[in-house]
N, C-alpha and C positions, 0 to 999 in steps of 0.2 A: 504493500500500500504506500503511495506517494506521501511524503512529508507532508503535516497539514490537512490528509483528505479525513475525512470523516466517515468510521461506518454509518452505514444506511441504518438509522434506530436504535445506536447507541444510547440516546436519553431518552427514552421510554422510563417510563415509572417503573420500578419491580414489584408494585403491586399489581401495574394493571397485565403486565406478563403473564403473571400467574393466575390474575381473574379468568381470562378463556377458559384454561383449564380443570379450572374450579366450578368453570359451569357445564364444564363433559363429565369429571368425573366425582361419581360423591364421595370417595377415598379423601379425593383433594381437596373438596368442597369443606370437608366436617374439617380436616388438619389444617390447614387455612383460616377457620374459622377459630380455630382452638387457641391458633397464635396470635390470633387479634385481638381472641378474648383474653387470653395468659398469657401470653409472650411464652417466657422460659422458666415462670414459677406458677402451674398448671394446682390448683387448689379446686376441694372441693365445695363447691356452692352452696350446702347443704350447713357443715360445720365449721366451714373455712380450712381444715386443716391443708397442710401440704404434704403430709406424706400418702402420696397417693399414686396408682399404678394404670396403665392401658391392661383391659383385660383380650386373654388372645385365645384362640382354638391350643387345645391340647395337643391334636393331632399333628395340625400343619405349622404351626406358629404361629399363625400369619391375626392379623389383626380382628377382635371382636366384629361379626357381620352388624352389627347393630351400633358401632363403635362406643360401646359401653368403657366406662371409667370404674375403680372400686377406692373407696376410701377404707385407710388403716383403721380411722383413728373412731369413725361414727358405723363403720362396717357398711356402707350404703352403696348402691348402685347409682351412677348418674349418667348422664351424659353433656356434650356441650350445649346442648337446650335450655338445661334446667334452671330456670331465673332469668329467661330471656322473652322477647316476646316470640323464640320459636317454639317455645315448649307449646304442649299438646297441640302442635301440628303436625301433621301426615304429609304433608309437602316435603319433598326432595330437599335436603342441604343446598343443592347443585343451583335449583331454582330460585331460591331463597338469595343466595349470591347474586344468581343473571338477575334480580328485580333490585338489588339493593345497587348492584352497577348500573342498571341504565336508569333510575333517579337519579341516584345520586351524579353524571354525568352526561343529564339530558338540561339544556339551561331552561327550559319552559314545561319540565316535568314529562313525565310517560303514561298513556292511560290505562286501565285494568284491560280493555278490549286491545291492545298491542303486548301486553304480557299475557293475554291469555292466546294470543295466535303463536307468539313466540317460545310459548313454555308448554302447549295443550293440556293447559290446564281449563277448567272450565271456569266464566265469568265472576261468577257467585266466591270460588277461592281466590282467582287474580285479585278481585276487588278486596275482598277481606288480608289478604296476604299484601297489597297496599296501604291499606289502612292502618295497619299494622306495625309497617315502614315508617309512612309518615307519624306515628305515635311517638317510634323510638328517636325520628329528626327534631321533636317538640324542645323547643329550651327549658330549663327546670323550672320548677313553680315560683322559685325565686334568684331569678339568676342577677348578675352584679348590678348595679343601675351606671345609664347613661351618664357621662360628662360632656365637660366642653361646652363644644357649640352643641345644638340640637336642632332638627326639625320636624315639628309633626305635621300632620294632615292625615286625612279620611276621605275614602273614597265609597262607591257604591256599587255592590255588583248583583248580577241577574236580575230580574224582574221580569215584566211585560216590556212590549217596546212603545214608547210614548207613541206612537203614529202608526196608522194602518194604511193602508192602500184600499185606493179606490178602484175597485177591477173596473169599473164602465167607463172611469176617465180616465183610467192609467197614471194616475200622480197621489201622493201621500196626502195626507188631510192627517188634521191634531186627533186623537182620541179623547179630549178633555179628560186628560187622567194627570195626578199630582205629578209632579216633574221627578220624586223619587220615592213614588208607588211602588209597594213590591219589591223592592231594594233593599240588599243585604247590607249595612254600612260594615267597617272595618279602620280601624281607625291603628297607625302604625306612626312607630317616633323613629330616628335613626341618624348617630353619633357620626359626622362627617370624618370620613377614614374608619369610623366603627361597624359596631353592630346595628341589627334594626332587631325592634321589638313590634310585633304586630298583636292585634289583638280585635275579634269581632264582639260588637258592639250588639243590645237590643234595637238603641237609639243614639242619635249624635246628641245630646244632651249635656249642659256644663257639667253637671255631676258625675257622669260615668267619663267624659276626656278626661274630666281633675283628678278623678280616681287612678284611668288609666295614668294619666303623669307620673302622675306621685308615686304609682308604682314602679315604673319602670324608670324614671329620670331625676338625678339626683338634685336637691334642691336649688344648688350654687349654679346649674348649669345655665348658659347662656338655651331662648329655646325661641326657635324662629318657626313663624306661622304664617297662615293667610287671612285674610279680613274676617272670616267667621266667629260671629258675634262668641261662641261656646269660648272662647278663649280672650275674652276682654277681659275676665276675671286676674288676667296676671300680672297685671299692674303692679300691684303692693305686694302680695303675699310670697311672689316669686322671687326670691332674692339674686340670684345669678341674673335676672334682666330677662325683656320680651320684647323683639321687634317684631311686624309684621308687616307683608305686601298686600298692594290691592289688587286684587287677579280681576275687579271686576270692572277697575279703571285702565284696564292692559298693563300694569304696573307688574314684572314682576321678577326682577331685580333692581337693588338699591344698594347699589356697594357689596357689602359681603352679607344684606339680610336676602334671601332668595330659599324656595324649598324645591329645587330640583332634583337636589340627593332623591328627598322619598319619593317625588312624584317620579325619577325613573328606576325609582323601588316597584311603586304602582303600575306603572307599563310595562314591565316585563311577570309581574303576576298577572293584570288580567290579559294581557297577551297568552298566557298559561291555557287561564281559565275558558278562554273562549276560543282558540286554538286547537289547544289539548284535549282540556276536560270537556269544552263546551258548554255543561249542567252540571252544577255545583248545590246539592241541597244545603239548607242553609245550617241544619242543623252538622253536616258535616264541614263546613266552609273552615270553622278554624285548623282541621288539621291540613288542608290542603296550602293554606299559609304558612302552617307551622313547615311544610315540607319550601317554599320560597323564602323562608326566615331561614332557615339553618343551610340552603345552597349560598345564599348570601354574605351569610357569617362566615362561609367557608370559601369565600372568592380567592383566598391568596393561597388554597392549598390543588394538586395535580383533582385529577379524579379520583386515583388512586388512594391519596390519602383523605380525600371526602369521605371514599366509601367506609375506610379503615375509620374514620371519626364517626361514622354513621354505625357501624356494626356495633362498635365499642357503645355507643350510646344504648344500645338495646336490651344490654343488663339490666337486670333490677325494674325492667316494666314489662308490665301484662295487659294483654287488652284480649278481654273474651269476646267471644260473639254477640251475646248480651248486651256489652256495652258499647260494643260496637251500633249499635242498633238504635242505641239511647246513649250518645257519646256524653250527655249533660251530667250521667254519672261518673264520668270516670275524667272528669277536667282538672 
């Protein structure tokens, strides 16, 4: 090779090398998973201990067909499932992998109807086997709070469409319906160069933004808006300072006050949603954010190590079918 040339795919991730693999065979699928979960100190879930063993066939040596684990110390059977959102699933390891890669390395999300062509899996488990995904993508119930500068805004999604078509004249006419009828609000803040916190809303209302705030964004911080009256309230109480633009006078930057960070937070989720997903029920809408909140939080890492952040998050949560169904339990 000439001085200088480069192999062809040398900087490939070494995660995502061994992801194909991981989605042919479940040998590699489950040991791949086991090192994302434990690295090189493999404990058991159960009691925590570490002195713990792969169990094998007597005959051949060769590895447990179930890839069972035994703990010394609580005498227990496990496997890499156990305390994750795979447990009590009958889905493939293999599969399990090919969905958390192509989320995790799709920028507008992947839908249950292209995982169920991809995986022949049937609709009813793609979908619940996504839901699932984005559960374990959710940021914790109380994760750091915003600094700095900030900006928030709310946006609206799904509904009915304000305007029908007129089939005898061929052109649109108003439905005299509210301007955001039937409209899911969502309302997200997000730390310029940071994180974004999203969060679906009943109502745009002062008291549920001020809530939202106060939870996610630390009190000192600088926090930039748009004319919307819900947010006049931070004049005094807000110590870090509040400017805001007027979107409705085409105003909308003013030196360094502007909210474009979130707003192209916003266009690339409902680019998602109506691309992608297309129908988003509402009562499902927060975890399909929470899956655009943590691709976002994870812009400065490969795919590879998205996914690696995404598997690792799936510890320690469960989400059964039940609550899948009625996700306001399990928030």
């Amino acid at each position: 090779m000439a001085h200088g040339q480069r192999k062809v795919g040398q900087d490939l991730d070494p995660i995502l090398m061994r992801l194909p693999q991981a989605c042919q065979s479940e040998l590699m699928a489950v040991e791949l998973v086991e090192e994302m979960r434990w690295g090189d100190a493999p404990a058991c879930p159960r009691c925590g201990d570490t002195d713990v063993y792969k169990m094998q066939d007597r005959q051949t040596g060769a590895r447990n067909t179930r890839f069972l684990w035994r703990c010394r110390g609580c005498k227990k059977q496990y496997t890499v499932r156990i305390g994750t959102i795979f447990e009590d699933s009958r889905i493939p390891m293999r599969l399990w992998c090919h969905a958390f890669w192509r989320a995790c390395s799709s920028k507008k999300g992947v839908s249950a109807l292209q995982i169920k062509r991809e995986t022949g899996l049937s609709y009813k488990s793609a979908l619940f086997m996504m839901h699932r995904i984005r559960f374990a993508m959710a940021t914790d119930p109380n994760p750091p709070k915003l600094r700095d500068v900030v900006e928030a805004d709310e946006t609206f999604v799904g509904g009915k469409p304000r305007y029908k078509l007129n089939k005898s004249k061929g052109d649109w006419y108003s439905a005299k319906r509210p301007k955001w009828s039937d409209k899911t609000p969502v309302f997200a803040v997000v730390q310029r160069g940071g994180e974004v916190r999203t969060r679906v809303l009943d109502r745009v209302t002062r008291k549920n933004v001020t809530k939202a705030l106060k939870d996610f964004v630390d009190p000192y911080s600088l926090v930039y808006t748009d004319e919307s009256s819900c947010y006049k309230w931070m004049g005094r109480p807000w110590s870090g300072g509040h400017a805001s633009v007027n979107h409705s006078a085409r105003e909308y930057v003013r030196g360094d006050v502007y909210t474009n960070t979130i707003e192209g937070f916003f266009s690339l989720f409902k680019r998602g949603i109506y691309g992608t997903f297309h129908s988003v029920g509402k009562k499902h809408l927060h975890r399909y954010a929470s899956e655009f909140e943590f691709r976002h939080n994870t812009r400065g890492l490969t795919d590879g190590e998205r996914t690696l952040a995404a598997i690792r998050q799936a510890e320690g949560r469960r989400l059964s079918y039940l609550s899948q169904l009625h996700p306001r339990r399990n928030r």
